[in-house]
C-alpha positions in Angstrom: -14.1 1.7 -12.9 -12.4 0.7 -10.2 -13.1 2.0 -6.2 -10.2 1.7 -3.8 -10.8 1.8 0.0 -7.8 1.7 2.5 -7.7 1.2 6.3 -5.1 0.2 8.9 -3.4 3.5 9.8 -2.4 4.6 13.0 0.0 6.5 15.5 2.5 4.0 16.0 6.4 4.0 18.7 9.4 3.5 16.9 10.0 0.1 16.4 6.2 -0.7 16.2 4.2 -2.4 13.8 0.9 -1.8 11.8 -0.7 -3.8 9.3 -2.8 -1.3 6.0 -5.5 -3.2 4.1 -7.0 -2.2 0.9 -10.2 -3.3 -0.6 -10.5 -2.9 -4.8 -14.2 -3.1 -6.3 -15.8 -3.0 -9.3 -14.0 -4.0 -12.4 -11.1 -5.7 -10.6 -10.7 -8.1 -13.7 -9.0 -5.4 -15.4 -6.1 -5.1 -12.8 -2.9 -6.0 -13.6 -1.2 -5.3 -9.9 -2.4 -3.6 -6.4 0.4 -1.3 -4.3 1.1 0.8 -2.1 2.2 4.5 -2.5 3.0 7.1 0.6 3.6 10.6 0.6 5.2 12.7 3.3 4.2 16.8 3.6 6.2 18.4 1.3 8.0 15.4 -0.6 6.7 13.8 -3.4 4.4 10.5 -3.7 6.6 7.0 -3.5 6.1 3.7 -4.1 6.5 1.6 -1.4 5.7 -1.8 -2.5 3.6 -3.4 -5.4 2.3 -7.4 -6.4 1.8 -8.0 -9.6 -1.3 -10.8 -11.0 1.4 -13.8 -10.5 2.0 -12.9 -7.4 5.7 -11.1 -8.2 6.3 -8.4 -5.6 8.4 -4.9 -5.6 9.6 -3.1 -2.9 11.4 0.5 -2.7 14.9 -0.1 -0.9 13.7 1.8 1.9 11.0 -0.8 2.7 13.1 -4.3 1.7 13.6 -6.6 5.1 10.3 -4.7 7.0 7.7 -4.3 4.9 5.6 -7.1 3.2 3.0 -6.8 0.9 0.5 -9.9 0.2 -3.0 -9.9 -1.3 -6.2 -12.4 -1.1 -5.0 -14.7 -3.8 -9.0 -16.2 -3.9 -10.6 -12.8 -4.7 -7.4 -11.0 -5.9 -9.2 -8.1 -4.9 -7.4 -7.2 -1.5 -3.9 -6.2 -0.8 -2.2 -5.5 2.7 1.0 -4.1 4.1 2.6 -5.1 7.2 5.1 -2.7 8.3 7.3 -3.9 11.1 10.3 -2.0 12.4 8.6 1.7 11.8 10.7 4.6 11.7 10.1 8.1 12.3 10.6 8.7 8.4 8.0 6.2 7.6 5.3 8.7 8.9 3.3 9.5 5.4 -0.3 9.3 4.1 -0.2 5.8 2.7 -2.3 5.3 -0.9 -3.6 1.7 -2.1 -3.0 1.4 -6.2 -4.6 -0.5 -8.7 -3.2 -0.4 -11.7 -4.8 -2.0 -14.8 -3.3 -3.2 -17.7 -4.2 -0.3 -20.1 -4.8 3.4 -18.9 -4.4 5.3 -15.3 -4.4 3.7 -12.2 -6.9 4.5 -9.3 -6.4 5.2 -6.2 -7.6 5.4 -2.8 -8.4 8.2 -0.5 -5.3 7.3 1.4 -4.5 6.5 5.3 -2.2 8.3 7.6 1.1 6.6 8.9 2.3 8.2 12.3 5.4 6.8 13.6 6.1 9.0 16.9 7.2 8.7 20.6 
């Protein structure tokens, strides 16, 4: 078992910044990447951006040039997004991922992204 906590959200100005952290306990041995998924009302759940074991990242195209994801690379247990350059259609409930190498991934209870003026 895996327990995800997230943290970081906020109401944020167009053009703003915010920086999402996620904490993974428990069996963390058996991950084999951490990411981030959001979901707006009404649309479906997205990836955003993902790291993989050996450090490999993934981002959706919407993302690429203002997002970046990193992780604690001594624990390998924490993962964090810093989103510069928000936009109005970044606003979304914002869920951390780990994934392990065999069988369903957990997730968090999820953080809310409000980009607004």
């Amino acid at each position: 078992q895996v327990h995800i906590v997230e943290s970081g959200g906020g109401l944020v100005q167009p053009g703003g910044s915010l920086s999402l952290s996620c904490v993974a306990s428990g069996n963390i041995f058996s991950i084999m990447s951490l990411g981030w998924y959001r979901q707006a009302p009404g649309k479906q759940r997205e990836l955003v951006a993902l790291i993989f074991n050996d450090g490999e990242t993934n981002y959706s195209d919407s993302v690429k040039g203002r997002f970046t994801i990193s992780r604690d690379n001594a624990a390998k247990n924490s993962v964090f997004l810093q989103m510069n350059g928000l936009k109005a259609e970044d606003t979304a409930r914002y869920y951390c991922n780990a994934q392990p190498w065999v069988g369903a991934g957990y997730w968090g209870e999820g953080t809310q992204v409000t980009v607004s003026s």
